[in-house]
N, C-alpha and C positions, 0 to 999 in steps of 0.2 A: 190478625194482629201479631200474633206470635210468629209468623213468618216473616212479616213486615221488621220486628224487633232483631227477629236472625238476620237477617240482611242485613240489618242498621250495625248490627256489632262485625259480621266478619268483613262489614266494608271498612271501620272503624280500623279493624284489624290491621288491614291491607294501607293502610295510610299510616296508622304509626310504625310499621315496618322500617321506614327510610329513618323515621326519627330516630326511635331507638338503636337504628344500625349509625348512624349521624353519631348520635349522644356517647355509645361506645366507642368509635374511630376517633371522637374527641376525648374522652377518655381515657383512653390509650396515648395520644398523642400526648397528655398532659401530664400523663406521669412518665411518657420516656422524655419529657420535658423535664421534669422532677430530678428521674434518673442521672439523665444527663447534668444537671446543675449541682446535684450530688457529686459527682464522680469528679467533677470542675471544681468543687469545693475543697472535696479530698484530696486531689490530686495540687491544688495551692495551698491547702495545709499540711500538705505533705513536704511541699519545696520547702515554705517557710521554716518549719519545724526540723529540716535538714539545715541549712541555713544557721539558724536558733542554734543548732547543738555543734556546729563546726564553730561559731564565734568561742561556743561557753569553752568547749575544749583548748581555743586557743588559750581564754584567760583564764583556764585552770590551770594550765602549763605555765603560762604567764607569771601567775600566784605564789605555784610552787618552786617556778627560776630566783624570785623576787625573795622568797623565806630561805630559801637552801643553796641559791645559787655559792654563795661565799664558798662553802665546803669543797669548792674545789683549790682551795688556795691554805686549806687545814691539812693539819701531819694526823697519823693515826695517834691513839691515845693507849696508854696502859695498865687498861681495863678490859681484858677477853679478843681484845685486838691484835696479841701477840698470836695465841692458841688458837687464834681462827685463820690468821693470814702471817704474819711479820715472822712468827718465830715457830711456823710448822712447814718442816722440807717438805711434806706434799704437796702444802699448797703452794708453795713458793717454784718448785718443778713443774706448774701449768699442769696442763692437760696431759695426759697419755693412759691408754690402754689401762695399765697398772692402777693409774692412781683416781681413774673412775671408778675400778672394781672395788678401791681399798674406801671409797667415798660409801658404797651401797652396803660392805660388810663389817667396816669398823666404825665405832663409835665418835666424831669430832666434837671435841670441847664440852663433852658430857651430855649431847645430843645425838641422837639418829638422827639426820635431816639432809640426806646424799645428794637434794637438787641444789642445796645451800651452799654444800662444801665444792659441788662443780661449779656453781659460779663464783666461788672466789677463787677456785682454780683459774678457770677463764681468766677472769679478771688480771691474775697475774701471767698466764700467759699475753694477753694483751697490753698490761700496762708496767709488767714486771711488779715493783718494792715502791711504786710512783704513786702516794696515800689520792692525788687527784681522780684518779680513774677508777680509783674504789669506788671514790665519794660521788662520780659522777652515775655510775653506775644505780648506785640508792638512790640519787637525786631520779634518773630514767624510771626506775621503776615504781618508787613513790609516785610520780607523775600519771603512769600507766595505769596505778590502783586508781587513783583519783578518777581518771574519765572512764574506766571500765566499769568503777561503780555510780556513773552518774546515766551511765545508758543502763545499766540493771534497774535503778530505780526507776527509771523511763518507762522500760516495758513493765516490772511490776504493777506501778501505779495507775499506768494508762494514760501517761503524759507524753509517750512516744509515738513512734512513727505506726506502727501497729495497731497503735489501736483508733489514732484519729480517722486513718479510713476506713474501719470501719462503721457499717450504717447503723444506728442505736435511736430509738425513740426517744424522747425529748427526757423522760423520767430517767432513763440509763447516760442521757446525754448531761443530767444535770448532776447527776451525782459521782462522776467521771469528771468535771473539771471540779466538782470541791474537794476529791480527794484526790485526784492524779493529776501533777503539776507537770511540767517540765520545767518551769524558773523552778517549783520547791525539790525539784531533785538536783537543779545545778548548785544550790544555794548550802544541801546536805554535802553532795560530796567537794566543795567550794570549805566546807566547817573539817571536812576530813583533813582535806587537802593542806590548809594550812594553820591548823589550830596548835599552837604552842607545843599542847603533848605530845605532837608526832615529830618534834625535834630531838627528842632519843631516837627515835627508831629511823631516824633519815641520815639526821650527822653521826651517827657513830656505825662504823667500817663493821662492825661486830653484830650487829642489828638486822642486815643484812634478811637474814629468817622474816623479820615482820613485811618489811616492803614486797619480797618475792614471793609469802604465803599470801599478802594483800590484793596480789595481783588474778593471783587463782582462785582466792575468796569471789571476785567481782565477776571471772569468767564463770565458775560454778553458776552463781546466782543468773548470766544474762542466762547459759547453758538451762539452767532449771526451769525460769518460766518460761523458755518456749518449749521444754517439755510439756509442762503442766497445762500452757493453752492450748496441747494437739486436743484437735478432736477425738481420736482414737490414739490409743496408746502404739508410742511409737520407739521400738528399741534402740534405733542407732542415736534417738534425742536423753537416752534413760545411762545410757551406755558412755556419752559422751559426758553426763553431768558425772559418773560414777569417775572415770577418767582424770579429769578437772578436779575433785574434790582429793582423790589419791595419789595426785601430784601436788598439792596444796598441801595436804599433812607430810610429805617429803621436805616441803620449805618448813613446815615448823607445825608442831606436834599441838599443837593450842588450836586449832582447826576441830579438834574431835568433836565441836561440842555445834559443829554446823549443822547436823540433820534436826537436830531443834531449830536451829533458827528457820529452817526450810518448815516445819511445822507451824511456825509464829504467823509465815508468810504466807501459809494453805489457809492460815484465822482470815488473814487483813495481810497485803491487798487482793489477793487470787482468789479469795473467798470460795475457795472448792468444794465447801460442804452446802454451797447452795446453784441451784439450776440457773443460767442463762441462758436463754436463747439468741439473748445479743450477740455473745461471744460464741454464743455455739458451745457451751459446758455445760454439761450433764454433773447431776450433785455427787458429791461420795460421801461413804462414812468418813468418822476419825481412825476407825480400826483398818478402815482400807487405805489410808494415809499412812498411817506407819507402817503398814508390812510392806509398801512400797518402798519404802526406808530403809529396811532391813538391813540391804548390802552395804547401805552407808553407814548404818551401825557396828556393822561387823568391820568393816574398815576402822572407826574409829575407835573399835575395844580391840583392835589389832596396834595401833598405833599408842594405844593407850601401856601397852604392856610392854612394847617396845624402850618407851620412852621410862618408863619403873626400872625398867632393867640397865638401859644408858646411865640416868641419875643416883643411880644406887650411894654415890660415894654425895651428891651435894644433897639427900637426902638428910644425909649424919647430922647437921645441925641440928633437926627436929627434934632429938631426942632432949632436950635440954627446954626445950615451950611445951608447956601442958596443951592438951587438948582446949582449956577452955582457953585459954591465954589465946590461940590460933583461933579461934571461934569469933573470941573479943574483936581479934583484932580484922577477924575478914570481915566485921558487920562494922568498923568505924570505917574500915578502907573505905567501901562502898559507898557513903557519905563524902569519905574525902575526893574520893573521883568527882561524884558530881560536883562539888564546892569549886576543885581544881578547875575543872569546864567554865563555871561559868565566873570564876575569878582565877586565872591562869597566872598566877604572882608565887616566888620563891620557888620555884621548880628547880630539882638536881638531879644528880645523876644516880644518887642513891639515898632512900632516907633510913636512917637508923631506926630502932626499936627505942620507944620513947622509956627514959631512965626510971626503976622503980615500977615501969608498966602501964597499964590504960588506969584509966579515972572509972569507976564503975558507973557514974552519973553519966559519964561523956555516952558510953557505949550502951546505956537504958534509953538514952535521948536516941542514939543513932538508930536504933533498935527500933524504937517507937517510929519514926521518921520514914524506913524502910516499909514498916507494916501498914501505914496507912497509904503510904505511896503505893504500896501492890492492891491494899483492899480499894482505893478510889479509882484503878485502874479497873480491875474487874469490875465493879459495882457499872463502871460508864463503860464497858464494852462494847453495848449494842452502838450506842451513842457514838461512843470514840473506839473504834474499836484502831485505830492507828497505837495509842495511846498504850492499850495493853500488848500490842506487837513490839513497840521501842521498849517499851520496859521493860519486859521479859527479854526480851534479845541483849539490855544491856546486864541484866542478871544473871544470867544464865552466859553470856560466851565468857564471863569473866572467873565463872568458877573454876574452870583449871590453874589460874593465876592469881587466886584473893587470897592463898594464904593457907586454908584448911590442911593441906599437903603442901606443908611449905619447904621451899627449893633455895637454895642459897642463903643471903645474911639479911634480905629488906624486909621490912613488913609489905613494903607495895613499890611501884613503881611504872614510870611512865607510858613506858614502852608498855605495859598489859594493857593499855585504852585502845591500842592503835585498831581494832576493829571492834570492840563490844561500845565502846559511845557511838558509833556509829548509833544505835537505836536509840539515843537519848537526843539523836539531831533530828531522827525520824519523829519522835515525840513533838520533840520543841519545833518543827517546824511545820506540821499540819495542823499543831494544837494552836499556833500564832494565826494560820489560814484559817480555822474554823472561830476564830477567837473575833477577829476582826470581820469575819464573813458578810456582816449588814450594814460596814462603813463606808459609805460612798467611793472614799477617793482608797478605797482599802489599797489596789495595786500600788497606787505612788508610795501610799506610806511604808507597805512591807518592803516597797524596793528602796528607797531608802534608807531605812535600817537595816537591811540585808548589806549595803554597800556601805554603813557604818562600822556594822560588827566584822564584816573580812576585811576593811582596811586596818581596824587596829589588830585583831590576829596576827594579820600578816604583818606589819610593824613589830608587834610583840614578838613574834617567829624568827623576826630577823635577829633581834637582840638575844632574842633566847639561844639562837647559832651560834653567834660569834662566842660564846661561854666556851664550844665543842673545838676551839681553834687549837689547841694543844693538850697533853695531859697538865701542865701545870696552873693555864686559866681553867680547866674543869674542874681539877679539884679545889682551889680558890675560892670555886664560886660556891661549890656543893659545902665548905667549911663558911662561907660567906653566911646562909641563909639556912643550916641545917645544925650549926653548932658544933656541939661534941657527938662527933661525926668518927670512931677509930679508924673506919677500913678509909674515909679520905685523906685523915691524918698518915695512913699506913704507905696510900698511895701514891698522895706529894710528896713521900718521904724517897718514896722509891723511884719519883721522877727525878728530883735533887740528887738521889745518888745516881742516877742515869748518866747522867751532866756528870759528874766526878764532885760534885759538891755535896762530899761525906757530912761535916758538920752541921749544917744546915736542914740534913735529910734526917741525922742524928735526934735534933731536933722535936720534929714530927714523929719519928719512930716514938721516942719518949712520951709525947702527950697519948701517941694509940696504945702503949702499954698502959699508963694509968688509967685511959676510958676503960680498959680491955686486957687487964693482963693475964687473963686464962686463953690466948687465942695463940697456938704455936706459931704462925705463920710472922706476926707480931713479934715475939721475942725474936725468933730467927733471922727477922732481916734486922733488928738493931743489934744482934750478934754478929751480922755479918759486916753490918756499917761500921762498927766501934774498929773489928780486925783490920777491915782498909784503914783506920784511922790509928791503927799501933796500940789500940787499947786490948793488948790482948787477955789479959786474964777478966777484964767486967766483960768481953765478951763471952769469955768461956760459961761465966755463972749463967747469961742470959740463953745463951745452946744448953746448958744443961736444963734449964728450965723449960727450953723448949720440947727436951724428949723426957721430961717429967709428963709434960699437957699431953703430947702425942709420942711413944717411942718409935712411931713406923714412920716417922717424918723424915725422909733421904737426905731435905734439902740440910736439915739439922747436922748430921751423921758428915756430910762432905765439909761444912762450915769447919766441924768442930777437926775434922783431921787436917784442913788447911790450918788452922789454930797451932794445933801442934805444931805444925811445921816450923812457923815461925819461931818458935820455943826449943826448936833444932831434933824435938821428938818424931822422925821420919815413922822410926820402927813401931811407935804407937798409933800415925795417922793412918799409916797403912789399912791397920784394923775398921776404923770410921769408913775410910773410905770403900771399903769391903764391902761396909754393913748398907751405905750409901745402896751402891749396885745392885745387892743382892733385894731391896727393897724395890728398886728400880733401875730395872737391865739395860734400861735406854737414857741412863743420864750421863750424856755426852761430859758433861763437867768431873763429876763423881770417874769417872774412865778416865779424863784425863788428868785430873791430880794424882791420880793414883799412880800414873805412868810417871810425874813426877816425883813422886815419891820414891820409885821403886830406882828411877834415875841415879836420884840421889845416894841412894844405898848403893849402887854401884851395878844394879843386874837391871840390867841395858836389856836384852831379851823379853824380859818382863814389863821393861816400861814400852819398846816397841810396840805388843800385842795390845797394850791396852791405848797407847795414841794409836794406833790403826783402828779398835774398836768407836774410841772416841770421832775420828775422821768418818769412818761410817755413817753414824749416829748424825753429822754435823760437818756436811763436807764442808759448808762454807762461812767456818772458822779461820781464820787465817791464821790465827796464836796456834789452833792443834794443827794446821797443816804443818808451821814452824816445828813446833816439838819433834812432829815423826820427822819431819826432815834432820834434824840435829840428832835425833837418836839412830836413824839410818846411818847421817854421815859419820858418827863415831865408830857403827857396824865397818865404814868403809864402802857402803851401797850408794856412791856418788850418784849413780843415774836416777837411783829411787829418791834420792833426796832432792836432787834437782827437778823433777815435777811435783815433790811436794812443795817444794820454796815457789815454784812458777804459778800453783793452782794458789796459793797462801796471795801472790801478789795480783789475781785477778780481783779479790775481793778487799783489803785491804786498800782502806782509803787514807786512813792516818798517815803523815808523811813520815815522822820520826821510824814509825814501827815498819814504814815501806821502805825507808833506809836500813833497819835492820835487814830485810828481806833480803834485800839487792846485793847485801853484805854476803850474807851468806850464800845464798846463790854464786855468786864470783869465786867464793872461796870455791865451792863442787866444780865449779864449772873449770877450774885452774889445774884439778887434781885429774878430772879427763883431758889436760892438754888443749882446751878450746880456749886459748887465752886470748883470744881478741873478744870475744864474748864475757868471758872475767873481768875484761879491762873494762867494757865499755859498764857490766853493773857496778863496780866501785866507782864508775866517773859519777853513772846517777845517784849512786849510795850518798855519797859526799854533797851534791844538789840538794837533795833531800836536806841534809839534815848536817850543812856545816862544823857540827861539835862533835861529831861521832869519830872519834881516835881512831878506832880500830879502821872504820873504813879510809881515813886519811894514810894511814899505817899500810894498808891492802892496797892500795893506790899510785904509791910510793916505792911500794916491790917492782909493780908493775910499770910502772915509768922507767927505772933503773937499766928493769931487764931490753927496755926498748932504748935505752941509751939515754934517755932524755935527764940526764942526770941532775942540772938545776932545778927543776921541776920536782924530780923524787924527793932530793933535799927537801924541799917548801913544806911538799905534805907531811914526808919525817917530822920534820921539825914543829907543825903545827901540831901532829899524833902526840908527840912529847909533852906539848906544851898544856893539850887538852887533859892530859894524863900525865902526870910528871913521873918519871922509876919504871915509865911503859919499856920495857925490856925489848922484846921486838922489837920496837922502832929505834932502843939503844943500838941494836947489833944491825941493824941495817943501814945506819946511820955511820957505824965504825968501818963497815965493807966496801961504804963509798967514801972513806978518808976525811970523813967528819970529824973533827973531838967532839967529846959529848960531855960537856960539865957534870963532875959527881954531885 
């Protein structure tokens, strides 16, 4: 029987062989069936999803042409727009050897930031003094941050190309599309892209730093998480984020506070401190997290020191805000961003310190508000852990700018949002996906509302541009909706006297004195407005007030010796204008009163050296190239004066003053014998500017001497008539047999 049973099983044996060799060949064939519809999957979610992100990019470009496009039909403004590009010879001389080196070792506009000040070099090597090619410029680059950080979030979250083909089991598969979108990343940087408050940092020429640091914010970030997803650590991906990050704090020093935000992003969405084998990531510590960091920190406490030592002088205000006052006010700011975000109404260009100071309730409320927002975020971490990443990211990139270390005259300002809301769009918009997660038609509804809220941004955006069209709709608007407002009073004041419209600018000056009469800058220019207006002694008391507030104020010291002047007191402007210089070696102005000054006294050699220091300082003055020409030609140095008159009329647009030129010019030109050259600048003199005697007078010589005697007559007689008792034109008048009425 036991025989009989062995038989029965290895024949049994011998017969399921085929089967189960059957059942495995099928098997096999089912799952490279499997495989294959895998890889057919991936590789169509792959096209789509390519596809998907060339559309979004269009219409984020689209969005941002749509909100910014105008700016290229806007003038620069004068607020940081001079010291950065209009009125700095380095940047206006473009690019060269020289003026890249003087970008990485000098200070511009009371920042380090040497990738900054080369692309406004560029800039004007490209576009010259032409405000469009600025503005186009910020417009390109704002654009660039925009889709650079819409494929960073892509790969962070797992809504890109990266990670759909990957193969992930149904559990990794489901909780990858409720957290990593591709519409919620187009939708974030779509809120970057055109949301109101990045209309400072786009239309203004001076801003320049945020769009260009923006843009190597967004490469770091794509650079970093495909560090982070290598499987094994890989140095030329470590190496490249360190690169990216240390070019980015070169555009602008507010970067330092990125290696936290790359910590926020190791919490949620990288989640590195936990195992996948989907992705192939192995867990780390937190402590292995940050000493990977290290060098980024070390960069950022290098940049940090850098930038203390650049700001030293717009530091100075501080001293006048208590510490708690700066406390107060960076816990209301932080309230006031978020409010601003999600009601984007009465935005400026700068807001004052509210009169009197904060309300103690306002900043107990805001306070409160802050603390519960942090504690419900950690409390729902595991839950939302998106939630605690947006809101620390928006906490945290914003503390170099809230105030604590406060830098110039604002409590806050627009331009500090342009990359820390980012994490408050990360919040708001995972937290509306998770929100709506069980609503049937949940996609229609978010995408509709998604294409509610960037249609009216971008509407809003536009309107909030067109404010940035000149300095005098800017400050209008910022006195429109910000009140008693001194530095935009100060600043419409100084547009109206740009224009030549002293009275007016008078004005303004007067209301920023009463908001603000301890501010030298303040008294100084309505010292200077009142002297073009012949008010010279209420200007003097207002210079002397002003080197009461500050004695080392140059611009004070050069007012008050131009004051003199007028008063006929040369030999006491002198002194001012001394003190001017000696304050500051490079104030082309302060050099050249002084040379008039010294003019006037009668010693020529002294005024020479210092209109040649002045032309250094500021070749392209056309008033100082005049001066040293006229103090040359007095020397008798016709040649040296004749290229300064010629370099004076390259830049010199004014007609009247370009008639002066051409005057003079003729005159040198006559004295080296080149008179058909002489002839031909008093013909244009007179074109120029039909009232000018002297050149009808100069004109008149010159016609004589070529015989054309009716002709000389005409001009004579006009020279006379422009100028009645004009001597010259009497005696030249009598040598061609004129009578000349006494």
């Amino acid at each position: 029987m036991r025989k009989q049973a062995a038989k029965r099983s290895d024949w049994l044996k011998v017969k399921t062989r085929p089967v189960a060799r059957l059942q495995i060949q099928m098997g096999s064939r089912v799952k490279r069936q499997k495989a294959s519809q895998m890889r057919l999957a991936a590789s169509r979610h792959s096209h789509n999803d390519r596809l998907i992100a060339s559309v979004v990019c269009i219409l984020l470009a689209g969005i941002v042409w749509i909100s910014f496009g105008q700016t290229l039909g806007h003038e620069f403004v004068n607020y940081d727009d001079g010291p950065y590009v209009y009125a700095n010879p380095r940047i206006i001389n473009g690019l060269s050897p020289g003026n890249v080196q003087w970008a990485f070792i000098h200070v511009h506009a009371a920042n380090w930031h040497p990738l900054t000040t080369i692309s406004h070099m560029l800039d004007c090597q490209l576009y010259g003094l032409q405000p469009w090619g600025h503005h186009l410029t910020n417009i390109l680059l704002h654009a660039a941050a925009a889709i650079l950080l819409f494929f960073a979030l892509c790969e962070l979250t797992g809504g890109g190309h990266a990670v759909v083909a990957t193969r992930r089991d149904d559990a990794e598969r489901s909780r990858l599309q409720r957290e990593g979108s591709l519409w919620a990343s187009a939708f974030v940087a779509a809120l970057f892209a055109i949301h109101p408050l990045r209309v400072e940092s786009v239309a203004w020429v001076a801003e320049r730093k945020d769009v260009l640091s923006g843009a190597f914010f967004s490469l770091t970030l794509l650079a970093y998480v495909r560090y982070a997803r290598s499987k094994v650590f890989s140095f030329s991906r470590y190496t490249t984020v360190l690169v990216l990050f240390a070019l980015g704090l070169m555009c602008k020093p507010t970067l330092v506070t990125m290696p936290f935000v790359l910590l926020l992003l190791d919490y949620w969405p990288l989640r590195r401190t936990q195992k996948s084998d989907i992705r192939g990531q192995k867990s780390e510590t937190w402590l292995q997290l940050v000493l990977e960091k290290i060098p980024l920190f070390v960069l950022s406490a290098a940049s940090c020191v850098a930038t203390i030592l650049a700001q030293r002088e717009a530091f100075a205000p501080i001293r006048t805000l208590p510490l708690q006052e700066r406390l107060a006010n960076a816990v209301v700011a932080y309230v006031e961003y978020m409010g601003q975000m999600i009601y984007p109404a009465h935005l400026a260009v700068l807001y004052p310190y509210p009169e009197g100071g904060l309300n103690i309730g306002e900043v107990i409320v805001a306070l409160l508000f802050l603390l519960i927002v942090t504690a419900i975020c950690f409390l729902w971490r595991k839950t939302y852990p998106f939630a605690l990443t947006g809101w620390f990211w928006f906490v945290g990139m914003l503390v170099p700018m809230i105030g604590i270390v406060q830098v110039g005259s604002q409590p806050r300002a627009d331009r500090y949002t342009y990359l820390p809301e980012i994490g408050l769009y990360i919040l708001a918009t995972w937290g509306a996906m998770r929100l709506f997660d069980k609503w049937r038609r949940r996609r229609e509804a978010l995408a509709i509302a998604a294409c509610l809220i960037i249609g009216v941004l971008t509407t809003r955006s536009y309107f909030q541009t067109s404010y940035w069209q000149n300095s005098e709709t800017l400050w209008n608007h910022a006195l429109d909706v910000t009140g008693t407002n001194y530095i935009a009073q100060n600043n419409l004041g100084g547009t109206l006297e740009a224009k030549g419209q002293f009275n007016e600018a008078i004005a303004h000056y007067r209301e920023a004195v009463k908001i603000k009469p301890d501010v030298a800058q303040v008294q100084s220019n309505l010292g200077y407005a009142l002297l073009q207006e012949g008010e010279v002694d209420e200007a003097i008391v207002h210079l002397q007030k002003t080197l009461q507030i500050n004695p080392a104020y140059a611009e004070a010291y050069n007012h008050m010796g131009s004051a003199l002047m007028k008063k006929g007191q040369a030999g006491e402007a002198v002194g001012y204008y001394q003190k001017a210089i000696q304050l500051n070696t490079s104030y082309a102005d302060a050099h050249n009163n002084l040379g008039a000054a010294f003019w006037q006294n009668g010693q020529v050699d002294e005024a020479i050296a210092h209109y040649k220091e002045a032309v250094a300082i500021k070749p392209g003055s056309a008033e100082m190239q005049v001066n040293l020409g006229s103090a040359l030609a007095r020397k008798g140095n016709w040649a040296e004066a004749i290229i300064c008159y010629q370099a004076a009329l390259s830049t010199e647009h004014d007609s009247f003053k370009a008639a002066r030129v051409r005057n003079n010019l003729g005159a040198a030109l006559g004295k080296l014998g080149r008179s058909d050259e002489a002839f031909e600048q008093f013909s244009k003199a007179v074109e120029l500017n039909g009232n000018y005697p002297e050149a009808h007078c100069n004109l008149g010589r010159m016609l004589a001497q070529r015989g054309r005697r009716d002709e000389a007559v005409a001009h004579l007689k006009e020279a006379l008539r422009l100028k009645p008792g004009y001597e010259l034109a009497e005696k030249q008048l009598r040598e061609l047999g004129v009578t000349v009425a006494p």
